[in-house]
C-alpha positions in Angstrom: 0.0 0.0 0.0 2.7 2.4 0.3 3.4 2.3 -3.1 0.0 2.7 -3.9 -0.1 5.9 -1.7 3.3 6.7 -3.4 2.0 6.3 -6.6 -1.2 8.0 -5.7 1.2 10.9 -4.6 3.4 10.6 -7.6 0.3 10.5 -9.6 -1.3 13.5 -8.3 2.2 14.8 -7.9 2.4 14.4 -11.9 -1.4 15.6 -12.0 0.1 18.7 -10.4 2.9 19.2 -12.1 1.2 19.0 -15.6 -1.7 21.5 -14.0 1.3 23.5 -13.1 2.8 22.6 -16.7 -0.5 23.7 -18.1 -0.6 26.8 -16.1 2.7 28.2 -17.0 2.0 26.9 -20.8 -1.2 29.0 -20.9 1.0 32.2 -18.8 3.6 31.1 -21.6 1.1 31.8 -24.6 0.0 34.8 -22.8 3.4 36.3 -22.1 4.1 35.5 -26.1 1.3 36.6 -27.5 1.7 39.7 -25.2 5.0 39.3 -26.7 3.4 39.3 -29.9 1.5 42.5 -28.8 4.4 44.1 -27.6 6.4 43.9 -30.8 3.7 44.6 -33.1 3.0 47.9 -31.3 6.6 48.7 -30.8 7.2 48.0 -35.0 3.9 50.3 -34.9 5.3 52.8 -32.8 8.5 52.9 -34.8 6.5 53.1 -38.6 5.0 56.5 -36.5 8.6 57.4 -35.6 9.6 57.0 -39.3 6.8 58.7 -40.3 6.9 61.5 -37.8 11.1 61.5 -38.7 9.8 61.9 -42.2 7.0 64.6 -41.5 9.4 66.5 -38.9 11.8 66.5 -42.2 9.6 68.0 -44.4 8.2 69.8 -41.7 11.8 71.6 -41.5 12.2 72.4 -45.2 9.1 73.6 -45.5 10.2 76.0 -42.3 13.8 76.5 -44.1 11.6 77.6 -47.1 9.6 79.5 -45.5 12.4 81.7 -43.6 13.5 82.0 -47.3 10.5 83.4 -48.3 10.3 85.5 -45.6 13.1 87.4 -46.0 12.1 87.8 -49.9 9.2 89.1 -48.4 11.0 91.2 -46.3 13.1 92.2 -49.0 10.2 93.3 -51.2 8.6 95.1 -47.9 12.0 97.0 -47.5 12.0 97.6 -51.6 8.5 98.4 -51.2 9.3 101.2 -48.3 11.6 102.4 -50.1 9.5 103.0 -53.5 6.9 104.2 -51.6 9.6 106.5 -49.7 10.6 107.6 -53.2 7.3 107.9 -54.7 6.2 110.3 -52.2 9.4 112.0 -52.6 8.6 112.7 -56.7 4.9 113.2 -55.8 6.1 116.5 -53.7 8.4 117.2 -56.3 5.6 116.9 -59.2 3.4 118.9 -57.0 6.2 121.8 -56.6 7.1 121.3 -60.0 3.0 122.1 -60.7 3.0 125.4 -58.5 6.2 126.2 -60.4 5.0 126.0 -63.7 1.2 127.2 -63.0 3.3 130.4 -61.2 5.5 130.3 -64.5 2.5 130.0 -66.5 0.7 133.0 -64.6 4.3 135.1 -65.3 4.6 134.4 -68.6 0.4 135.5 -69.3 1.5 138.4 -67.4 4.3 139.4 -69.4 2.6 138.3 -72.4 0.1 141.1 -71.9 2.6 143.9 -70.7 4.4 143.1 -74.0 1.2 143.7 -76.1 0.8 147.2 -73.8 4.1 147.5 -74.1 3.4 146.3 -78.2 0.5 148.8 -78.2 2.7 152.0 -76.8 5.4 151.4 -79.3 2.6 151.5 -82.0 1.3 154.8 -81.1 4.5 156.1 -80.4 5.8 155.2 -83.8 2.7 156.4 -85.1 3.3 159.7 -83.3 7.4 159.7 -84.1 5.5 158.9 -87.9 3.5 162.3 -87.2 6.1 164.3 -85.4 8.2 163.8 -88.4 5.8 164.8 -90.8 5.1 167.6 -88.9 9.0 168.4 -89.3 9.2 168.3 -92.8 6.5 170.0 -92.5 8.4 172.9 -90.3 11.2 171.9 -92.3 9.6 173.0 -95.7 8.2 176.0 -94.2 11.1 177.1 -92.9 12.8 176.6 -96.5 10.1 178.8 -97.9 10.2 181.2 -95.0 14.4 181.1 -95.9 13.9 181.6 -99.3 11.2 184.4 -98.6 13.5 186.2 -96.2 16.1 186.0 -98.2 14.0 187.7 -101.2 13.0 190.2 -99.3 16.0 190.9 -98.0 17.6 190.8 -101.9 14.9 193.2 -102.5 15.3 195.2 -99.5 19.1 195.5 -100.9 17.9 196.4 -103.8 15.6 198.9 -102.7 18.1 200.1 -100.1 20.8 200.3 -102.9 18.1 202.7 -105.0 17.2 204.6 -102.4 21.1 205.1 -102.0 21.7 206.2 -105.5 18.7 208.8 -105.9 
């Protein structure tokens, strides 16, 4: 009987031990297909990783593109200033320019219409000068004829005188 009981023992120790053997099979599946898990999220967490690496690459041209534009931008901003800086500069030159010429324009209508007094003057003074000389020739002539008459009667006056002498 005591090998019975031993064998009972051993039996139930077997019946144990392949429980046990069961057990730790079944924790063993678990653990691997935990294992399983594990690695299939870890491969998953590394395809995001490379994808992420990828994104945070492109990510960082497009930033390095970006700052490029930006400082074309700023470039054409400072341009930009600077045309506008120049642009008002010519507008208030254009504008003096404009009072300039309008004040040129009202000087020159100005002078343009002392000229024609001035124009207007010189024709009735040459018109007068025409007149005055006339009337010299005129005095001239007279004065001839007065000459000539003096001097007639002053012949005759001679010769009358010269008669007068000899009676």
């Amino acid at each position: 009987m005591d090998k019975l009981k031993e064998r009972i023992k051993l039996t139930q120790k077997i019946n144990n031990l392949k429980l046990d053997a069961e057990k730790w099979q079944e924790k063993s599946d678990e653990l691997a297909q935990k294992i399983k898990e594990l690695e299939q999220d870890n491969l998953d967490k590394e395809h995001q990783i490379q994808a992420l690496t990828r994104k945070n690459h492109v990510l960082e041209e497009q930033v390095e593109k970006l700052e490029t534009d930006i400082d074309g931008i700023k470039k054409t901003a400072d341009e930009s200033h600077s045309l506008k800086t120049s642009n008002e500069n010519y507008t208030k030159k254009n504008q003096v320019l404009e009072e300039e010429l309008e004040e040129a324009d009202k000087n020159l209508r100005e002078t343009t219409a002392k000229l024609r007094e001035t124009d207007i003057k010189a024709e009735q003074l040459e018109r007068k000068v025409a007149s005055l000389e006339a009337e010299k020739e005129e005095w001239e002539r007279k004065y001839e004829d007065l000459t000539g008459q003096h001097a007639a009667a002053k012949a005759e006056l001679d010769e009358i005188s010269q008669q007068l002498e000899a009676i």
